[in-house]
Structure formats: structure tokens, C-alpha cells
N, C-alpha and C positions, 0 to 999 in steps of 0.2 A: 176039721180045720176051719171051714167055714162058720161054723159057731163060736170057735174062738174069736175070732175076726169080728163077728157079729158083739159076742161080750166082750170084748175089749174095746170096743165104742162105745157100747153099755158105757161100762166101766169111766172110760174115759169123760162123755159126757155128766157124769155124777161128779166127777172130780173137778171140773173143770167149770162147772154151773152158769155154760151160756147163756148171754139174754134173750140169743134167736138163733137157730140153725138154718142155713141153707143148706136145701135138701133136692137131690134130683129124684124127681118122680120113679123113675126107672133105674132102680139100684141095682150096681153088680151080681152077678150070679143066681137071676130073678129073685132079688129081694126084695119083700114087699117097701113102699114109703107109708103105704097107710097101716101097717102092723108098728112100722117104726114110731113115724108120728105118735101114733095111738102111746105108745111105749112113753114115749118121752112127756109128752102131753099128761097123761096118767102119772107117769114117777115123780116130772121135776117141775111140771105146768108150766114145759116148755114149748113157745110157738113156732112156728118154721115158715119159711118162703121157701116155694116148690119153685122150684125152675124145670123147665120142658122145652125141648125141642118140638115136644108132641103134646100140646096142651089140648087136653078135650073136656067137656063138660062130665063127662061119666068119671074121672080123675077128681077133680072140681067137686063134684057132690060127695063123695068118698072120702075125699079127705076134709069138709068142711065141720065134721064134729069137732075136728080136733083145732078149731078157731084158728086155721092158718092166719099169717100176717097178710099177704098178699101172694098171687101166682104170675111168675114172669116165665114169656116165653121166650126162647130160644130168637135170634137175631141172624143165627147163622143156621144155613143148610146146607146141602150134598151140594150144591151149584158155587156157593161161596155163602159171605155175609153183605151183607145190608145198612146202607150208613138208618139209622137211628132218626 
């Protein structure tokens, strides 16, 4: 089930031929973002802005082949959010 899920974003993404995806680092049901990226990057020479709650450099170096746009982090935590 979960690989359907997984190619029917495939899928979808091809269809649809964004010019950027936002993308959270930490995908449902431990998915990777950097297999993803990597995926999309490779099929469609598509870029992505990661978003993270939990932005660390090891995330950062990892996904940097795949020429992210930029990396935003999260604004909000477990306490609340943060005026900007």
C-alpha cells in the first residue's frame, strides 16, 4: 500500500511537471526526502525546498547533490510558534 502511495506521487509529479516542490525532510511512514529528491532530480530536473522542524547539517549535506532551492526551517515547536 505504501508503494502505491509512493508511485502515485511518482505518477503524479510527472503529470503535473512542477517547477519546485516543497518537500518535508522527514516524510511519512519513514520515507526517505533524499531517495525522493534524488528521484525527482534525476526523472524531471526537479528542484525542491526542504522544510524542517529539525534542520541539521547532516540533512543539508545529503540532500545538496540534488541542487535544492533553498532549506526553511520550521517557525513553530512543541512550546508554540514564533513571530518571524
Amino acid at each position: 500500500m505504501l508503494w502505491q502511495r509512493r508511485q502515485s506521487k511518482r505518477d503524479r509529479a510527472a503529470a503535473l511537471s512542477p517547477d519546485v516542490v516543497l518537500m518535508d525532510i522527514r516524510l511519512a511512514a519513514g520515507s526517505s526526502s533524499i531517495d525522493a529528491a534524488q528521484e525527482l532530480h534525476a526523472r524531471q530536473a526537479l528542484r525542491c525546498i526542504f522544510l524542517s522542524a529539525n534542520l541539521d547539517e547532516a540533512a543539508k549535506t545529503a540532500l545538496r547533490p540534488y541542487d535544492p532551492i533553498d532549506f526553511v526551517g520550521s517557525l513553530c515547536c512543541r512550546s508554540g510558534c514564533s513571530e518571524p
